[in-house]
N, C-alpha and C positions, 0 to 999 in steps of 0.2 A: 504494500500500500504506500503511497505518497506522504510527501509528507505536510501537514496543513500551509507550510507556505508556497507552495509547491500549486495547490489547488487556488489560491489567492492569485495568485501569477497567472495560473490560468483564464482563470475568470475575467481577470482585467482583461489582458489580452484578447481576450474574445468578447469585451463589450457584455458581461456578465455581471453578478454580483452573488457573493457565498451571502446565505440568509445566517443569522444570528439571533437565538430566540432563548430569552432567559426563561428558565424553571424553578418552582420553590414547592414542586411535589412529583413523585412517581407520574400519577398521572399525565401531567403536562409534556413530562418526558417522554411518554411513551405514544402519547397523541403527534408528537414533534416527529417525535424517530419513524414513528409507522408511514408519515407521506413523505419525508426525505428518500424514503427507502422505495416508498412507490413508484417516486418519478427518478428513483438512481441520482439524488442530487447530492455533492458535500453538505454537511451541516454542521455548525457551531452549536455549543448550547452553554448558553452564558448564567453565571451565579455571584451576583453583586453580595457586599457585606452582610445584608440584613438576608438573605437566599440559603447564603453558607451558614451563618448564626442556625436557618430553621432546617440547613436539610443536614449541616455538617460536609466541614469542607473534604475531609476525606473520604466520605462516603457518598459526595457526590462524585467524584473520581473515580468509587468502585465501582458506580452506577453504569456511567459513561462508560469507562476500560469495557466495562462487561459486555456490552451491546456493541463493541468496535472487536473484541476479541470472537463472540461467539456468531456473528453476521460477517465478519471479516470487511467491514462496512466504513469509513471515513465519516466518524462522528467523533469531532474533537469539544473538548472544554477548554471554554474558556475564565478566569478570573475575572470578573466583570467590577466595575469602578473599585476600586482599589485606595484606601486615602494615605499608605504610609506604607514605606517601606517595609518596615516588619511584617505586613500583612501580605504583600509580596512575594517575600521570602517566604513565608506561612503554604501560599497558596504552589510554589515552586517546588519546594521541598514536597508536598503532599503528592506532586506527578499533574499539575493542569499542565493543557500544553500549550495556553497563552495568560499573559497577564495583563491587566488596562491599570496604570498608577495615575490616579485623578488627583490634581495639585489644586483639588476645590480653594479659592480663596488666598492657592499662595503668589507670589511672586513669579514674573517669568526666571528669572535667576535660579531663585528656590525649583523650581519644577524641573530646568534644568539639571541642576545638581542631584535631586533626588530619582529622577529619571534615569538618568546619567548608569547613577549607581544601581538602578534597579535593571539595568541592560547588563551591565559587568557581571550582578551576580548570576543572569540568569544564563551569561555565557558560561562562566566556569562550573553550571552544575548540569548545562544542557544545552549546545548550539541551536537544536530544532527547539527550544520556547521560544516565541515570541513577544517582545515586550511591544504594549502599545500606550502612547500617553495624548492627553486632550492638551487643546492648547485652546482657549478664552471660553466662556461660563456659558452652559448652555439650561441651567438648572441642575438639581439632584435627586428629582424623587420621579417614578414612574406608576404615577396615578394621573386621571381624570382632573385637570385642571379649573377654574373659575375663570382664570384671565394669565397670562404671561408668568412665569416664575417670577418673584424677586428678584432684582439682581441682572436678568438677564435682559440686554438689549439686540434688536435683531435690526436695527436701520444699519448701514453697508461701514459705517463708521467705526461702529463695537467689534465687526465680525473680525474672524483671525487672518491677519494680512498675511498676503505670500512672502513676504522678506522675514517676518518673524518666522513664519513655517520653514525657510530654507534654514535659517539660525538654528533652531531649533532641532533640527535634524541631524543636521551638519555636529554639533555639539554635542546631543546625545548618543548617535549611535542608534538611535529607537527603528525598531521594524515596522511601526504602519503609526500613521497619525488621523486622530479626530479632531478635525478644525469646528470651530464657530461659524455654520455659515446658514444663520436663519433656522436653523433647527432648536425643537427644545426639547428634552423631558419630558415625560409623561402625554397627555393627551388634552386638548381643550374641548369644553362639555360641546356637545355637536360633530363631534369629531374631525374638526376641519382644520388642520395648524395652520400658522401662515404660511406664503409659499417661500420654497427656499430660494438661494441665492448662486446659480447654476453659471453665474459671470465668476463668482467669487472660486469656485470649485474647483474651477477650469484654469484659473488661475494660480491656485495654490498647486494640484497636479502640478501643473506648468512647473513651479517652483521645486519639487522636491522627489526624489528617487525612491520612494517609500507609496505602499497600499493606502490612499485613504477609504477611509471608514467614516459611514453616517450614524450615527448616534440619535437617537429621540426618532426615532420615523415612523412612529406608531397616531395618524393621524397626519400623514403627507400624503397626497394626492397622487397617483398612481402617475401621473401627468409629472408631476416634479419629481417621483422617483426614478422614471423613464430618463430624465434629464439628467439628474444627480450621474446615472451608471454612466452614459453616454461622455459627459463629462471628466469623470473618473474616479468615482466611488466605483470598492470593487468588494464591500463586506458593508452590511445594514443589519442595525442591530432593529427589533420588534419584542417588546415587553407590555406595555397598558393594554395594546391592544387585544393579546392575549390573556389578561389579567381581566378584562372588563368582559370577555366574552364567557371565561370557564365562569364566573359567579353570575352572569345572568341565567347561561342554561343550567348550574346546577341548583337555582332558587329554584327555575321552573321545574325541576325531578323533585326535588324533595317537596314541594307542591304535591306532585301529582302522586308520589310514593309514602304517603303520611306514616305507615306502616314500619316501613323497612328500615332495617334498624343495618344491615351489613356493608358497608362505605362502599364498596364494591361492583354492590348492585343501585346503588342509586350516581355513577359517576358516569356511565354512559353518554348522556348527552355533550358533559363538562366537558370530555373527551374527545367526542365529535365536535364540538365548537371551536374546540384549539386544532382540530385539523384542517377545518376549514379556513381559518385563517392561515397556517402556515400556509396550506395549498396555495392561496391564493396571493399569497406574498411569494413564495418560493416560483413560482410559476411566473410572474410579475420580475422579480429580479434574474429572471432566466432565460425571457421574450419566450415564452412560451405561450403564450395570452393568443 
């Protein structure tokens, strides 16, 4: 089998995108893995802080391994927002086979430096991990929004400029970058984010020799992700989106199953709902549509 950056190269290359769909139960994972496997596509499957706290970060690793060892199938994990080194290391040491170190709130400097270090160690404990760092604030939490994060500004002025992205690059070392460009976090109620910034994208590519990666795309328009890939996004991460769909269909089970008391039997739907979303995002980042 390849090796996940391997698949990233490809995909850009071909005017593609690997989908990237965080988990915080079995089930999510196994709704994920069953249409990746349908349509033979690579898949990530990403576990941010509060993911790993509920699923456990080594036992999401045994989860993953098990399903890439016994399908012989290209299902990598990945470390998803990451806020400190040690957590890094945490997640490196346990066997993921990508990292994301989120420099929320620090310093371009600081992010540097801590990036930096967090590429070194993950060369001397493994060439094939990939470190990936953000560069300017897109939000932090991957829920159904009311209005804009705090903090986060999407006019062309905030976004992360290509001079800093080539600095940035050039200085750490890092294997794929997520810029600031009109994306946010989680989802706004309607499900409609604003559109991104496909001048900006294309731009930063332009500047840098590394995989970019869109971040927050849960609630982008099929239209501006078409654009984003074309551009050169060649990894989209998808999390609210899938968060908002398993708790709708599994209010409506446990509705209609008042009964049933066996987790098992009342998660079918939950299950079908997160497949039809990956489908249809996977399918989407693959011009398969």
């Amino acid at each position: 089998m390849k090796k996940l950056k391997e698949y990233i190269l490809e995909a850009e290359k071909s005017g593609r995108a690997i989908g990237h769909f965080n988990i915080s139960n079995l089930e999510t994972l196994r709704g994920i893995f069953g249409v990746a496997k349908k349509l033979d596509l690579p898949v990530i499957i990403g576990t941010a802080e509060g993911e790993r706290k509920f699923i456990g970060t080594k036992q999401a690793v045994a989860l993953v391994k098990s399903l890439r060892e016994e399908y012989d199938y290209p299902i990598f994990l990945n470390a998803d927002h990451t806020y400190s080194f040690e957590g890094v290391k945490e997640c490196i040491d346990a066997g993921y086979d990508s990292v994301i170190f989120d420099a929320k709130g620090m310093s371009f400097e600081e992010n540097v430096k801590i990036t930096k270090k967090c590429v070194e160690y993950a060369r001397s404990v493994n060439p094939n991990i990939l470190v990936e760092a953000e560069l300017g604030f897109i939000g932090s939490s991957s829920k159904v929004l009311d209005a804009i994060p705090e903090g986060v500004k999407i006019s062309e002025e905030f976004l992360t400029k290509p001079e800093e992205a080539k600095r940035f690059v050039e200085e750490t070392g890092v294997d794929m970058l997520a810029p600031a460009v009109g994306n946010i976090h989680g989802m706004l109620k309607g499900g409609v984010d604003p559109a991104l910034n496909i001048k900006r994208i294309d731009e930063i590519k332009s500047a840098v020799n590394v995989p970019i990666v869109l971040h927050g795309a849960s609630g982008n328009s099929a239209e501006d992700i078409k654009n984003a890939i074309k551009a050169g996004v060649s990894l989209i991460h998808i999390n609210t989106e899938i968060r908002v769909a398993f708790r709708k269909a599994l209010e409506t089970e446990l509705a209609e199953k008042k009964d049933e008391v066996a987790p098992y039997k009342y998660m079918d739907k939950a299950v079908m709902a997160v497949e039809q979303i990956v489908e249809d995002k996977l399918k989407l980042f693959n011009n398969l549509n």
